[in-house]
KEZAVO-197841 format. One record per residue (C-alpha): residue in one letter; x, y, z. Coordinates in Angstrom, 1 decimal, decimal comma. Layout:
N
<atom type="A" px="X" py="Y" pz="Z"/>
...
//
This chain:
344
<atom type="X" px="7,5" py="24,1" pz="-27,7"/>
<atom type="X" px="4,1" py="24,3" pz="-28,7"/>
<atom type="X" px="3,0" py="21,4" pz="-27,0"/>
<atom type="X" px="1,0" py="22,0" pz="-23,4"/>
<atom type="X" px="1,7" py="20,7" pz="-20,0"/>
<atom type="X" px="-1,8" py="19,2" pz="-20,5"/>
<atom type="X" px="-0,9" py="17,5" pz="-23,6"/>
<atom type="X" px="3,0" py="16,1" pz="-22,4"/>
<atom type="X" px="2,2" py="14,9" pz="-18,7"/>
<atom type="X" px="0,5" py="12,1" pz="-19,8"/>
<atom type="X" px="2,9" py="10,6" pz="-21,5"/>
<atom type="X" px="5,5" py="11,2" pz="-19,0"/>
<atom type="X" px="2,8" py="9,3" pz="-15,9"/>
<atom type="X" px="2,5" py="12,0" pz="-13,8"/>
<atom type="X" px="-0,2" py="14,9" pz="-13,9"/>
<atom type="X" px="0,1" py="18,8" pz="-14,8"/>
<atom type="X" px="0,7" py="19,7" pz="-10,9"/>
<atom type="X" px="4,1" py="17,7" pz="-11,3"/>
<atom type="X" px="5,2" py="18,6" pz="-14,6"/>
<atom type="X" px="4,5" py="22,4" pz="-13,7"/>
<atom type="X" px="6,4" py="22,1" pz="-10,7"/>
<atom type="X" px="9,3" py="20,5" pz="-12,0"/>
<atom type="X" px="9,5" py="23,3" pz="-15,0"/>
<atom type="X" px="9,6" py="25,5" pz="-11,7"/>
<atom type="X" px="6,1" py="26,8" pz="-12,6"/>
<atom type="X" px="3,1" py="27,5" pz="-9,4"/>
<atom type="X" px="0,9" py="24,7" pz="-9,3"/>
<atom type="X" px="-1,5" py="26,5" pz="-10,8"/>
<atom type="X" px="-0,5" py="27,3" pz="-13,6"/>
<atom type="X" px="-2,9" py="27,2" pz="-16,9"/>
<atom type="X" px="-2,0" py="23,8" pz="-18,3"/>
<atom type="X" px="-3,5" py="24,3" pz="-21,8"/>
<atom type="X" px="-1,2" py="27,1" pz="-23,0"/>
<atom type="X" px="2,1" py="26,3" pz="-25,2"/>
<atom type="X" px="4,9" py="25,8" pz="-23,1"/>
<atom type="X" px="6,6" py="28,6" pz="-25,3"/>
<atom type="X" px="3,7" py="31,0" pz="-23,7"/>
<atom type="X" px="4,8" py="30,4" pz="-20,4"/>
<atom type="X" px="8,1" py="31,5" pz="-21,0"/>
<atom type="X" px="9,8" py="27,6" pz="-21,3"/>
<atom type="X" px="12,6" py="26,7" pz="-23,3"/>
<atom type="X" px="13,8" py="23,4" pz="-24,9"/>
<atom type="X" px="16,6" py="22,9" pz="-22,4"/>
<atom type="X" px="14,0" py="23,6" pz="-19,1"/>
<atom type="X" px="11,9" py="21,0" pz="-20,5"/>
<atom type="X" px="14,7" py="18,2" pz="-21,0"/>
<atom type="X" px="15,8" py="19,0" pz="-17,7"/>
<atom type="X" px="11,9" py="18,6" pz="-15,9"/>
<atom type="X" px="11,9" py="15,1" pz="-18,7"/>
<atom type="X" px="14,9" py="13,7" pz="-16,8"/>
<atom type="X" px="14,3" py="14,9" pz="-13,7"/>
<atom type="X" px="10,5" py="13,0" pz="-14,2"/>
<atom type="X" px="12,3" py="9,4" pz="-15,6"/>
<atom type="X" px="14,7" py="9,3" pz="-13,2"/>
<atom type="X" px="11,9" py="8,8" pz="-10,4"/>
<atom type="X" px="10,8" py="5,3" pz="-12,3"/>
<atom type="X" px="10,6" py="2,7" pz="-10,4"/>
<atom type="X" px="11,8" py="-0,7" pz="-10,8"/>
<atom type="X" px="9,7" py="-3,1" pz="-10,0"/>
<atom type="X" px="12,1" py="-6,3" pz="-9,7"/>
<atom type="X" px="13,6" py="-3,9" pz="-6,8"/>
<atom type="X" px="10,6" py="-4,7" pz="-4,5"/>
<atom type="X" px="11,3" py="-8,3" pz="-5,2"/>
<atom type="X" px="14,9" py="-7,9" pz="-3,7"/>
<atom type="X" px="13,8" py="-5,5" pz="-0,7"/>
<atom type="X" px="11,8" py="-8,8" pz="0,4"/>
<atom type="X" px="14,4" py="-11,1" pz="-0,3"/>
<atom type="X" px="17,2" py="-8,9" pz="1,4"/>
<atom type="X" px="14,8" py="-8,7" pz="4,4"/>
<atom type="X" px="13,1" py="-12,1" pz="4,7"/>
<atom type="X" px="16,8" py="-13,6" pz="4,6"/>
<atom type="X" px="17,9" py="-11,4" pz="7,0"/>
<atom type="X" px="15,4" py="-12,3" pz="9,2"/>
<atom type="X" px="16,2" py="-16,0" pz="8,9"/>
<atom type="X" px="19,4" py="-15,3" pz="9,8"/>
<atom type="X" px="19,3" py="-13,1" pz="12,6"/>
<atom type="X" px="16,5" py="-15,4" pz="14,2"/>
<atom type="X" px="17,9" py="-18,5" pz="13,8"/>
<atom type="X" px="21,0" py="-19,2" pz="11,3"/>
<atom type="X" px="22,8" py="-17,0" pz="13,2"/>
<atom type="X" px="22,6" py="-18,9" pz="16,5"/>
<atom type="X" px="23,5" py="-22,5" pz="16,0"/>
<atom type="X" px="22,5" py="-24,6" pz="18,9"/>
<atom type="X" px="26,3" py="-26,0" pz="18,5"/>
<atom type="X" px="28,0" py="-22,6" pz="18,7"/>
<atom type="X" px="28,7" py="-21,1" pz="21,9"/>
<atom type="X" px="29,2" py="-17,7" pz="23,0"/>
<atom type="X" px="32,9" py="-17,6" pz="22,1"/>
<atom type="X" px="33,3" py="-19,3" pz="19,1"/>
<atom type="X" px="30,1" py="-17,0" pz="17,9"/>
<atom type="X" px="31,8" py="-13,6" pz="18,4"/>
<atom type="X" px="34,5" py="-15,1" pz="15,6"/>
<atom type="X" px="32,6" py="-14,8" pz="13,1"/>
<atom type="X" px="28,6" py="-13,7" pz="13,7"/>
<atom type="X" px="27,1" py="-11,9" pz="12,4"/>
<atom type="X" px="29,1" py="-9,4" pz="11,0"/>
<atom type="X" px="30,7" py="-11,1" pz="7,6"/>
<atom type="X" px="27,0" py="-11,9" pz="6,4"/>
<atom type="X" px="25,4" py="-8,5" pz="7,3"/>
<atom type="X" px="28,6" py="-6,9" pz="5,7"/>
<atom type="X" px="27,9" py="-9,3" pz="2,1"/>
<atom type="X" px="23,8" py="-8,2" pz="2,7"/>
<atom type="X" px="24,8" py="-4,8" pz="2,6"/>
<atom type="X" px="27,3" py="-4,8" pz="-0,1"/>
<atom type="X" px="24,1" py="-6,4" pz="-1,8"/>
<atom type="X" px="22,1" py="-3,6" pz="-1,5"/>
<atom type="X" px="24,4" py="-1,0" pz="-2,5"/>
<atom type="X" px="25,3" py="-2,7" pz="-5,9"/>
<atom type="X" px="21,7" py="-4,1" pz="-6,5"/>
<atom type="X" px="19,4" py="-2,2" pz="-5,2"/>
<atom type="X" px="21,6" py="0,7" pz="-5,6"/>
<atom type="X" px="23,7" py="1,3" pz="-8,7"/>
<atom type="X" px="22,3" py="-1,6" pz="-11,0"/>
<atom type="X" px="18,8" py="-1,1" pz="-10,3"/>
<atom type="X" px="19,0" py="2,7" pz="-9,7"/>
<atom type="X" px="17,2" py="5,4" pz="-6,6"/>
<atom type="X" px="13,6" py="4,1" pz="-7,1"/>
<atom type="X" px="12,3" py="3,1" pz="-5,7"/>
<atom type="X" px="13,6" py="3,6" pz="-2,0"/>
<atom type="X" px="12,0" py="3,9" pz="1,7"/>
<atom type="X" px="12,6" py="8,0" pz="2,1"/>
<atom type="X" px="10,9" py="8,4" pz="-1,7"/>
<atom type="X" px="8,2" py="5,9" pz="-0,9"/>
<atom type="X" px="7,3" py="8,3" pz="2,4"/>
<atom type="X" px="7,3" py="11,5" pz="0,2"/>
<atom type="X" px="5,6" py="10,6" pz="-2,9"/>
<atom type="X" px="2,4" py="9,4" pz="-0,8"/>
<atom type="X" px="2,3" py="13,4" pz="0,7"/>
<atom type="X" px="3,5" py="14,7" pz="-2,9"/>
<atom type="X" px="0,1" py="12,5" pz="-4,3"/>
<atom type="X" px="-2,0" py="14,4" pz="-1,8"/>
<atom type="X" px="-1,2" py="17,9" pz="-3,6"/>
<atom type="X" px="-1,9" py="16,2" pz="-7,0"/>
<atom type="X" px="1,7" py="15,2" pz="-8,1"/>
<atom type="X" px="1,1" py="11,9" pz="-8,5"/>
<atom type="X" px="-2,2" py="10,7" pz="-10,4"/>
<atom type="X" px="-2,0" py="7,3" pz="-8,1"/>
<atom type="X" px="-2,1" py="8,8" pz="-5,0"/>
<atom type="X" px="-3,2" py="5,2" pz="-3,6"/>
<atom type="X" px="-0,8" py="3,1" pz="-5,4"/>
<atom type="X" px="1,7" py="5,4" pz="-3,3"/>
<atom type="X" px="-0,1" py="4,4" pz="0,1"/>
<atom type="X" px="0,1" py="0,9" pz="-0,6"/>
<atom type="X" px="4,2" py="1,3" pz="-1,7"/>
<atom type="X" px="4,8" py="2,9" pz="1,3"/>
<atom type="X" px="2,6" py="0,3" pz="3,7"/>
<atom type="X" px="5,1" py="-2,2" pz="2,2"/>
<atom type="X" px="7,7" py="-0,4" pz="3,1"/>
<atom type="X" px="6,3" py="-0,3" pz="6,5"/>
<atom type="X" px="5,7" py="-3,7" pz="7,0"/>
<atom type="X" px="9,4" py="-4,7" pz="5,8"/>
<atom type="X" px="10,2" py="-2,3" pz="9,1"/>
<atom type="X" px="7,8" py="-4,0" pz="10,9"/>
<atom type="X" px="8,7" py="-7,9" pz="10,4"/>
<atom type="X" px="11,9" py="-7,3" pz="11,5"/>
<atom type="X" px="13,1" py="-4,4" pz="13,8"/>
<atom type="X" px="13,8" py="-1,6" pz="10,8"/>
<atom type="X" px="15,6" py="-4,4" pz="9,0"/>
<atom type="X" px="15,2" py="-3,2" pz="5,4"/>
<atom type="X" px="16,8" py="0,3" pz="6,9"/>
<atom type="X" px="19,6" py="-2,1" pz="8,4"/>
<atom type="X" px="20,0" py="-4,9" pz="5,7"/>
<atom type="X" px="18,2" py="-3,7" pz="2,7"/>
<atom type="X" px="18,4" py="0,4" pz="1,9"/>
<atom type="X" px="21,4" py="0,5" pz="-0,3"/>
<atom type="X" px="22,3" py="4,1" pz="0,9"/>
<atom type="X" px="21,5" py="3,3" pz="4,7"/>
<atom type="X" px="23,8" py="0,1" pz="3,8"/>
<atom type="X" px="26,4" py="2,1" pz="2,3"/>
<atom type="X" px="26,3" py="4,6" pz="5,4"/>
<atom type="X" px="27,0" py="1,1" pz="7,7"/>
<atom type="X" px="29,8" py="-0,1" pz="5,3"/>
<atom type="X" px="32,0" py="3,5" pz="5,7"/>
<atom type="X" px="30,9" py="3,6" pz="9,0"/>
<atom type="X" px="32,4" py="-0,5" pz="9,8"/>
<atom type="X" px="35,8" py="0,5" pz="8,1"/>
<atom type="X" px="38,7" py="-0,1" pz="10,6"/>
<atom type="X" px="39,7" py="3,5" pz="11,4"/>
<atom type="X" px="39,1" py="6,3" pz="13,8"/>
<atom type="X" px="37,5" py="3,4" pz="16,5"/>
<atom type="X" px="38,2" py="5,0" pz="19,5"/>
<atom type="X" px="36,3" py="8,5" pz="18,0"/>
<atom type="X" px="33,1" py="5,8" pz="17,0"/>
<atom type="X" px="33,0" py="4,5" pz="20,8"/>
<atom type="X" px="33,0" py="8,2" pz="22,3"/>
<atom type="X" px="30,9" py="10,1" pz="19,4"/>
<atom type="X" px="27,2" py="8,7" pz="19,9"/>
<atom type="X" px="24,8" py="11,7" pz="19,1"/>
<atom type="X" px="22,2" py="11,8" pz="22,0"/>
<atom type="X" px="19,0" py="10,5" pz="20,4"/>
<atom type="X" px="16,3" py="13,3" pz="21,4"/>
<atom type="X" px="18,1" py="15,8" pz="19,3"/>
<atom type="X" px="18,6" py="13,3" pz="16,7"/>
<atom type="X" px="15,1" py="12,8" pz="16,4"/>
<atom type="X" px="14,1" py="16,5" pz="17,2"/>
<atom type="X" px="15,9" py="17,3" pz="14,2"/>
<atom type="X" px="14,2" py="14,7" pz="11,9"/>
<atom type="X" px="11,0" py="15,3" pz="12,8"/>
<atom type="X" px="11,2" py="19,2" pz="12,9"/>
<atom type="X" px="12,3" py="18,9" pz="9,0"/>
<atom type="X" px="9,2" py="15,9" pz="8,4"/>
<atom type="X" px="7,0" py="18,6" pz="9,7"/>
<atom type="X" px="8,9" py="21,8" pz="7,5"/>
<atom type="X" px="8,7" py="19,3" pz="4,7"/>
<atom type="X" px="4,7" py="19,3" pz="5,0"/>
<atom type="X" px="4,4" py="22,6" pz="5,7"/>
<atom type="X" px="6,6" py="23,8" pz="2,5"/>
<atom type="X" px="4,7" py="20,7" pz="0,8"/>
<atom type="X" px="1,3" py="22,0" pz="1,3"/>
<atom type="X" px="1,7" py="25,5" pz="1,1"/>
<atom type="X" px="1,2" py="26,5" pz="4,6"/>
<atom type="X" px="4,8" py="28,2" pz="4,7"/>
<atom type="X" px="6,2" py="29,5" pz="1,1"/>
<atom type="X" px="3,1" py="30,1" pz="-0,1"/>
<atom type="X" px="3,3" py="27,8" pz="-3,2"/>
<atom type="X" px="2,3" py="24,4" pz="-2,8"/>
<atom type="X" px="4,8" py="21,5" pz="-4,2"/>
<atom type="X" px="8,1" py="22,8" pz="-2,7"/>
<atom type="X" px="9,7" py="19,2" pz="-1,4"/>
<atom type="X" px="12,6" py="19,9" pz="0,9"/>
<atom type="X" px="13,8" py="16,4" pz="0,4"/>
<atom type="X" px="14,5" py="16,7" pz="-3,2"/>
<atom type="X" px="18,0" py="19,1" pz="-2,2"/>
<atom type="X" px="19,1" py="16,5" pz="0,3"/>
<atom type="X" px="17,9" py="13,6" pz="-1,5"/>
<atom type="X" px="21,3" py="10,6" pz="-1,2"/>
<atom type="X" px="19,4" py="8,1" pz="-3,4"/>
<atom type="X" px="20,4" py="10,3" pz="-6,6"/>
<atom type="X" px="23,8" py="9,1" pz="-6,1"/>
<atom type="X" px="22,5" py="5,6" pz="-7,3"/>
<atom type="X" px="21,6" py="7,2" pz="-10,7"/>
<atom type="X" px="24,9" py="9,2" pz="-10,8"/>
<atom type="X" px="22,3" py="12,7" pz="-10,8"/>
<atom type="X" px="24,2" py="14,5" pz="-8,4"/>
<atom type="X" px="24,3" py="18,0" pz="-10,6"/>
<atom type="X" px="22,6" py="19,7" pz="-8,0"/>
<atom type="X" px="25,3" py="21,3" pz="-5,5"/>
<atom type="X" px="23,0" py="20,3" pz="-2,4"/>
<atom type="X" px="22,7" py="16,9" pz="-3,2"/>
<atom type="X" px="26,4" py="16,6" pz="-3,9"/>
<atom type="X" px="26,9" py="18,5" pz="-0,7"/>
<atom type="X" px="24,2" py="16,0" pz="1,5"/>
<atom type="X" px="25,9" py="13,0" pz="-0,3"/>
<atom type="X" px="29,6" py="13,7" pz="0,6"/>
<atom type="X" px="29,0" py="15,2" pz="4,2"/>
<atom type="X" px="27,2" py="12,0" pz="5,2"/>
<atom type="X" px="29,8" py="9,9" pz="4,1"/>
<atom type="X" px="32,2" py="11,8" pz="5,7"/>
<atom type="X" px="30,5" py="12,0" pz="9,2"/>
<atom type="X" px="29,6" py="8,4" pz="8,8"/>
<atom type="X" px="33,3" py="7,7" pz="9,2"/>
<atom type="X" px="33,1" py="8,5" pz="12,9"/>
<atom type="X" px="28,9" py="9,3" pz="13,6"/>
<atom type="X" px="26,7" py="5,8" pz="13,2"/>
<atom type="X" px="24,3" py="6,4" pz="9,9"/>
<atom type="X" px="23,6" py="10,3" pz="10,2"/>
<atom type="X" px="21,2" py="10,5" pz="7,6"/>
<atom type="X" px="19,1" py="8,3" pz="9,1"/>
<atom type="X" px="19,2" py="9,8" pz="12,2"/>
<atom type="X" px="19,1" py="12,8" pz="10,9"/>
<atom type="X" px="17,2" py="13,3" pz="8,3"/>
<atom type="X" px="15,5" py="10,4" pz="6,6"/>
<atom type="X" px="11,6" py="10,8" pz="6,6"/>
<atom type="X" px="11,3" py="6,5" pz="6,5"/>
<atom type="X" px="13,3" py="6,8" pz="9,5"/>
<atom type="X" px="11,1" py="8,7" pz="11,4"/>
<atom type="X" px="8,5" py="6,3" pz="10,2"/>
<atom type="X" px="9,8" py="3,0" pz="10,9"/>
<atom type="X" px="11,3" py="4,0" pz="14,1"/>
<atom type="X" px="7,6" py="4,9" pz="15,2"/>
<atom type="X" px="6,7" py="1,6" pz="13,9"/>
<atom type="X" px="9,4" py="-0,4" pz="15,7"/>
<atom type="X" px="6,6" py="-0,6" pz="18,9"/>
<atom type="X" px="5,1" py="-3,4" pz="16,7"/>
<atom type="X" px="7,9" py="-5,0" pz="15,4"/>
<atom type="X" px="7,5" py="-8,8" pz="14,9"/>
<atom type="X" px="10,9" py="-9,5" pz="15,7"/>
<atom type="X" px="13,6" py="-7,2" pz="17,2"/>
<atom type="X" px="16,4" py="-7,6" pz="19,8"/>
<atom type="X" px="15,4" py="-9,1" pz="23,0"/>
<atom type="X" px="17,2" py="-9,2" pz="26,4"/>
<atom type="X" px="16,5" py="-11,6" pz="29,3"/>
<atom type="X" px="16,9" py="-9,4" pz="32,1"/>
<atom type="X" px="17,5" py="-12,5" pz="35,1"/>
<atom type="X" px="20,5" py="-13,8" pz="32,8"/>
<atom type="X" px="22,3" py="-10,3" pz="32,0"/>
<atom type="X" px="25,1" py="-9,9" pz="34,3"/>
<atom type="X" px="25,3" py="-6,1" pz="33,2"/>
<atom type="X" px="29,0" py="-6,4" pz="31,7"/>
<atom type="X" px="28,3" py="-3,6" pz="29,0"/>
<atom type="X" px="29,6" py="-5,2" pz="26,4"/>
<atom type="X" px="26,7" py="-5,1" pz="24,3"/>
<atom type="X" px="25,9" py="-1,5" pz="24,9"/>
<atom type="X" px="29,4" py="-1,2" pz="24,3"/>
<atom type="X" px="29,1" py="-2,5" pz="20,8"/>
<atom type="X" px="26,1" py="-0,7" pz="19,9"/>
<atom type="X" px="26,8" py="2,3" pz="17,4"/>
<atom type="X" px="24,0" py="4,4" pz="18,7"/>
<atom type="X" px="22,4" py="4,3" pz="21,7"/>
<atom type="X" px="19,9" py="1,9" pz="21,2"/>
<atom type="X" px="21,5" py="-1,3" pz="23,3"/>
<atom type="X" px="21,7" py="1,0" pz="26,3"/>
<atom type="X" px="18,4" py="2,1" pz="26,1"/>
<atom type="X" px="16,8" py="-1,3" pz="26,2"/>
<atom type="X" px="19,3" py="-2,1" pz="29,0"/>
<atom type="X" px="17,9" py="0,7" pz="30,9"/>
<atom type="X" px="14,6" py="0,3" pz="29,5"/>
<atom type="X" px="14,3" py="3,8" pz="28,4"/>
<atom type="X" px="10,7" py="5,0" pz="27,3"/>
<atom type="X" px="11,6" py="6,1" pz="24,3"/>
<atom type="X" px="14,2" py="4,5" pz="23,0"/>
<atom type="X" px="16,9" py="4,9" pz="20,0"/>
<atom type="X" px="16,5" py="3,2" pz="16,4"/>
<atom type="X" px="18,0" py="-0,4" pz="16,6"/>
<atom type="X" px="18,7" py="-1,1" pz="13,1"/>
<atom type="X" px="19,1" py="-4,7" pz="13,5"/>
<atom type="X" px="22,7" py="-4,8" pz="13,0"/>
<atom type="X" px="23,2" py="-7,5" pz="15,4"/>
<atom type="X" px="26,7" py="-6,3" pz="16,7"/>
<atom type="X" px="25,1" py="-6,9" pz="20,5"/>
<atom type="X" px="24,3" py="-10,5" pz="20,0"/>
<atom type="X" px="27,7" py="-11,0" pz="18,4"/>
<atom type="X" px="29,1" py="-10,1" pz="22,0"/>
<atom type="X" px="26,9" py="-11,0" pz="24,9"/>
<atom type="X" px="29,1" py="-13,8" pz="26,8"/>
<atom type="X" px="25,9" py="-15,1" pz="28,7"/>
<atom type="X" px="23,5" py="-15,5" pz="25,6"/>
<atom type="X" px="21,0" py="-12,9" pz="27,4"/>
<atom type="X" px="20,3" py="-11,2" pz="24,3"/>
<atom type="X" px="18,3" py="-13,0" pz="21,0"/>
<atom type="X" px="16,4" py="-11,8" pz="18,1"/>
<atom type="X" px="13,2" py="-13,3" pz="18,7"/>
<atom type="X" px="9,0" py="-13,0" pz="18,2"/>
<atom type="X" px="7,0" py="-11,0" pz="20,6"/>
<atom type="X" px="5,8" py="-13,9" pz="22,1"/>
<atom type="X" px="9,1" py="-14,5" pz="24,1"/>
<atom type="X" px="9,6" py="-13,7" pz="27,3"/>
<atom type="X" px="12,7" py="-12,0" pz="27,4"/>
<atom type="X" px="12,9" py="-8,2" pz="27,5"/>
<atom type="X" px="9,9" py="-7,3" pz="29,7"/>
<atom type="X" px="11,5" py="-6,1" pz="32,8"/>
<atom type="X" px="12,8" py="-7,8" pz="35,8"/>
<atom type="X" px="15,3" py="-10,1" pz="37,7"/>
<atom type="X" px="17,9" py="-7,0" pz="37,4"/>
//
């Protein structure tokens, strides 16, 4: 323990503001003492040393985000709407079975096999966590994020829909064949959804940068952080408790954390305005049957019905194209012409 924080960070990739705060020291603190001087033991070190590795990311994981996504696009756009198929026949079998096998996919690969990082809400928090000096690659973190983005962007939130292995494991609890009729009725209203997640994005920057707490480098996100699951680091009794109350309330509420909580959410669901692709509705062939609003798990489907200002996340689940009996609804570019008003 006679070793500094100025002397170990290095080696562990991430600077002296990180290391500090993760041995629960200020910011601040003198970086060239011993570690012994500032009162740290052996055991507080290991613990900051794990806490630090298990943040690693891997980089083949970025490789299967665009493969996940890209394929899911294919898909959704046109593998999933054979000119041959009618409506009908469709509803059999699209596209639920291969958005089910995309997101049991991401759970086991880019979940348990190739662990939490890296992941769309840690991508969104490191880039702020580098701007107080936690990170020494502050725009390495922009450009992780921007992909991110842009994998929201090609497709309507499609790597929160196909790709995020813990949004993917909220859609698998959520698709098991109980408590239906509870799904249908319990659709939280999106503007205090959203409220919610952005009033915590905001206490997260505050807390972040010092401006309430009065110590800089206090994440809220790291007690309600789901992806630790992935590494089996759940020892922290708020991260147990985030990890089993959104699987529970996914049984009946559609993705919660996401809605809730999730800073990539708030992100990508800004971001959906320039979507390439997303769910389109020809508004002079809808015949206003509700089913596919009906279908929807949040309120998203209605919304575009309506034409709502602001309207709900649409993950790209698909579940409304799987049901429209007209074909009034595709997933198309935003050079179609469906979906910009009219004819209703």
């Amino acid at each position: 323990m006679d070793q500094s924080i100025h002397q170990i960070a290095p080696h562990l990739g991430v600077t002296g503001k990180a290391l500090a705060r993760d041995l629960k020291l200020p910011l601040d603190s003198p970086k060239q003492k011993p570690l012994k001087a500032l009162g740290i033991t052996a055991a507080e070190l290991q613990e900051a040393i794990h806490h630090i590795q298990s943040h690693r990311s891997s980089g083949l994981k970025y490789f299967v985000f665009v493969a996940l996504v890209l394929g899911a696009l294919v898909f959704l756009v046109r593998l999933g709407r054979p000119d041959a198929t009618g409506p009908n026949q469709r509803q059999h079998w699209y596209p639920r079975g291969v958005h089910l096998a995309f997101l049991a996919v991401a759970v086991v690969v880019c979940g348990f096999a190739l662990g939490k990082s890296p992941n769309p809400m840690e991508g969104t928090v490191k880039v702020f966590k580098a701007a107080v000096g936690l990170y020494p690659d502050p725009w390495t973190k922009v450009l992780l994020l921007l992909l991110f983005v842009v994998l929201a962007v090609v497709g309507n939130k499609i790597i929160c829909g196909w790709a995020c292995p813990f949004g993917a494991l909220q859609e698998l609890v959520h698709s098991l064949p109980i408590l239906r009729r509870a799904k249908q009725k319990l659709k939280v209203p999106f503007l205090l959804t959203n409220a919610i997640r952005a009033i915590l994005f905001a206490c997260m920057l505050l807390a972040l940068f010092g401006v309430i707490g009065h110590r800089k480098g206090f994440v809220i996100y790291h007690f309600l952080n789901p992806f630790n699951l992935f590494s089996l680091d759940i020892e922290s009794l708020a991260v147990g408790i985030t990890v089993g109350v959104t699987l529970l309330l996914s049984l009946i509420i559609y993705r919660p954390f996401c809605h809730l909580i999730c800073p990539f959410g708030l992100i990508s669901w800004l971001a959906e305005r320039v979507s390439l692709f997303r769910v389109k509705v020809d508004h002079t062939a809808c015949i206003d049957c509700g089913q596919c609003a009906k279908a929807c798990p949040s309120d998203a489907m209605s919304n575009r019905l309506q034409q709502t200002t602001i309207p709900a996340d649409c993950f790209s689940c698909g579940r409304c194209l799987n049901v429209c009996p007209v074909d009034a609804i595709t997933y198309s570019g935003r050079g179609t012409r469906t979906d910009q008003g009219g004819g209703r």
